[in-house]
Each structure stands twice: as C-alpha cells, then as structure tokens.
C-alpha positions as CSV (number, residue, x, y, z in Angstrom):
1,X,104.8,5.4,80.2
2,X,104.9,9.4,79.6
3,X,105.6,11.0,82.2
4,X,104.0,14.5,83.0
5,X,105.9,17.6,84.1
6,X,103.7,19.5,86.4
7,X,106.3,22.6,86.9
8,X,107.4,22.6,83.4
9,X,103.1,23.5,82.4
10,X,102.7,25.3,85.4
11,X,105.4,27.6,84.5
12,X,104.9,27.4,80.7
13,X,101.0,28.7,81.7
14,X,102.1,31.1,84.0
15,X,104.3,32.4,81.4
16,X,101.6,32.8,79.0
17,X,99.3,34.3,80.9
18,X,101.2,36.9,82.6
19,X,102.4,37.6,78.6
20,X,98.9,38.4,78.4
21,X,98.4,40.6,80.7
22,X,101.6,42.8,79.8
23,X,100.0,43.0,76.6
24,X,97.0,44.9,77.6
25,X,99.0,47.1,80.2
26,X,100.8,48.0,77.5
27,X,98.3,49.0,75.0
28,X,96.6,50.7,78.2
29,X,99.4,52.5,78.2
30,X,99.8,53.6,74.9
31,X,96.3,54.2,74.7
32,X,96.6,56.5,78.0
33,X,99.1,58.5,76.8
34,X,97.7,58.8,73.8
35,X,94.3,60.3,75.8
36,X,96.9,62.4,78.1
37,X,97.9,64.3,75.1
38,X,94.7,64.8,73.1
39,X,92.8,66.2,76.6
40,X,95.7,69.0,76.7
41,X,93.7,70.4,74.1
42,X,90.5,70.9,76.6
43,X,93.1,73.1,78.3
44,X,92.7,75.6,75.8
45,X,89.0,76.0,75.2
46,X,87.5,75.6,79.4
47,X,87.0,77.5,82.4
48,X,87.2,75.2,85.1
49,X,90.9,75.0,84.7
50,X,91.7,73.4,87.8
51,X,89.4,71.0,86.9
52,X,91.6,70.0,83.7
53,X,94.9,70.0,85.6
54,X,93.4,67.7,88.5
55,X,92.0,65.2,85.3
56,X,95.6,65.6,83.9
57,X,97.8,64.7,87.4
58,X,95.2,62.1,88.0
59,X,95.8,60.8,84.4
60,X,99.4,60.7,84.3
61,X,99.6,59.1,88.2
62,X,97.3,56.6,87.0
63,X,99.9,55.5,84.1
64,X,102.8,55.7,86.6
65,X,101.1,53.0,88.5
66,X,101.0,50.9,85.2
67,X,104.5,51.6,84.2
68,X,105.3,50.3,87.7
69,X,103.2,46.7,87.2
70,X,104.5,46.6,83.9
71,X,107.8,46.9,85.3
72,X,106.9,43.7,87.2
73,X,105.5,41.8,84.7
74,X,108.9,42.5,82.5
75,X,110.9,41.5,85.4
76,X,109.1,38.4,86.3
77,X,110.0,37.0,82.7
78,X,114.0,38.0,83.2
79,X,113.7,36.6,86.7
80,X,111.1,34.0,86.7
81,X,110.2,35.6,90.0
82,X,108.1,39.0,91.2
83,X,109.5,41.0,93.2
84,X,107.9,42.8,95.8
85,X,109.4,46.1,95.6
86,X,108.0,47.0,92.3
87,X,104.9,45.9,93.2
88,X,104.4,48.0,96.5
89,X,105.7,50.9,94.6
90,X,102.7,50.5,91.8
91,X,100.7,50.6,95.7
92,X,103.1,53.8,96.8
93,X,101.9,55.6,93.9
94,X,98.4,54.3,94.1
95,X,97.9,55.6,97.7
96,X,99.5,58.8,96.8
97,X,97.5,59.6,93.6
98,X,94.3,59.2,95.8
99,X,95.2,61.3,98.2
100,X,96.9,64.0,96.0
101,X,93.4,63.6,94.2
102,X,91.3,64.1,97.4
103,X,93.2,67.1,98.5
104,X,92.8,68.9,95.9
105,X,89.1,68.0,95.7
106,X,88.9,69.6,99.3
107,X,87.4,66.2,99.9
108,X,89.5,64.0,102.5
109,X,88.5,63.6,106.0
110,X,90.7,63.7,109.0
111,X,90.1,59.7,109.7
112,X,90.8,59.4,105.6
113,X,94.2,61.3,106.0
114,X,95.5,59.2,109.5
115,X,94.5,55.6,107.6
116,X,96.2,56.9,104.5
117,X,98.5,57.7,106.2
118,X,99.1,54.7,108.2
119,X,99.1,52.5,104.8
120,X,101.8,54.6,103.5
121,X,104.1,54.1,106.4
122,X,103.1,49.8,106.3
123,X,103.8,50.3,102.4
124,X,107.3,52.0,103.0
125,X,108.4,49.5,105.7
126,X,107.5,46.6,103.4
127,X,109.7,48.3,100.6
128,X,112.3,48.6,102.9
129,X,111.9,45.0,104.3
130,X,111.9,44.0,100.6
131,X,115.0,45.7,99.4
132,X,117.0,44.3,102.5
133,X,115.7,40.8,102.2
134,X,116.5,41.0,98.4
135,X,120.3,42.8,99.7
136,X,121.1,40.0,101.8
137,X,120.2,36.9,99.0
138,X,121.9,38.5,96.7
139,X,125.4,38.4,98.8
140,X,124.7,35.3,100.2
141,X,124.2,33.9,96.4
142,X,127.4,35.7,95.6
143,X,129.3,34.3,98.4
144,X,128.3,30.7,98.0
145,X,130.5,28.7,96.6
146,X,130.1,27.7,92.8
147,X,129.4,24.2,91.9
148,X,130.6,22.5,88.8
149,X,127.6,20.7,86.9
C-alpha cells in the first residue's frame, strides 16, 4: 500500500504557488520601474508639475511596498516560514504612501488622519512584537542543546 504524504504536497504546492506569485511581483516591478523612468519625461513637457511629482512619489512608494512582499516571498523559500515583520512593513509603507498621497492632495479629513494614525501605531507595535518574539526564538534555538541524528 502507497502511502501519501500530505505535508510533503502541501508544501511542495505551497512552494509552487508562492513561486508564482514572486514571478509576477517581479515583472511588476520591472515593469514599474520601467514606467517610473519613461513618465520622468512628462516632467519636461507639463504645467501641473506638482501633479507629476505626486504621480512619481506615489509610483515609487507603490514599488517599495512590492519590494517589501517580495522580500517575503524570497524569505519564505530560505526559511520555509513568513515572517511578520516584512509583511507589516509592505503595510507601514502602504499606510504611509496613502496618507503622504492625501496630504498633498489637500484631501484627508481630521477622522481620516486619527484612524491612520491609529493603524500606524497597531502596525508599529506588531513590528515590534514581531522582532522580539523572533529575538527571543532565535536565542532559545541557540541555546538548546544540539542533538546528534
């Protein structure tokens, strides 16, 4: 009788998929970049240059926060594991693009600013949560004692 590894397809399909996905938020990025640097050219040529430098900062925040999944996704395949932090930094730098973005459209409430705000400071507390919780299992991993197999 065969018998069936559930983890071992699980993992192999996981694997894949997630492989996937890095593929396509890399050629987003390549593709963005590629975008970033042909629209410096309507920098030139328009008079609604504020307009053009809010397109550009949103742009290039927008690529930071796939550089930062990506980043997870590359990690996950060293690792076998996703970690936290880089995840809630891609949502750091989400939050902070949309409100860098509002501000300088003139268009963010009061309310808008005071929930942003609070998200930020839930985001930053996770971060920090995650970096001590990762802290501490990596010295307890360090101080167990090794086992001969």
């Amino acid at each position: 009788m065969m018998k069936i590894d559930l983890l071992k397809i699980f993992n192999k399909v996981t694997g894949a998929v997630l492989g996937v996905m890095l593929a396509f938020i890399t050629l987003g990025i390549i593709i963005g970049v590629g975008m970033l640097f042909l629209n410096l050219g309507n920098l030139i040529g328009t008079s609604d240059l504020a307009r053009e430098y809010q397109r550009i900062i949103s742009d290039v925040l927008t690529l930071f926060i796939l550089i930062e999944l990506s980043r997870s996704l590359v990690d996950y395949f060293t690792t076998h594991r996703l970690r936290m932090t880089f995840i809630v930094d891609a949502g750091i730098v989400f939050v902070l693009r949309e409100i860098m973005i509002k501000i300088f459209e003139h268009k963010i409430t009061t309310d808008e600013i005071y929930a942003l705000s609070a998200l930020l400071f839930v985001l930053g507390a996770l971060r920090i949560g995650s970096v001590m919780v990762y802290q501490r299992e990596k010295t307890m991993m360090e101080a167990a004692p090794k086992r001969d197999t």
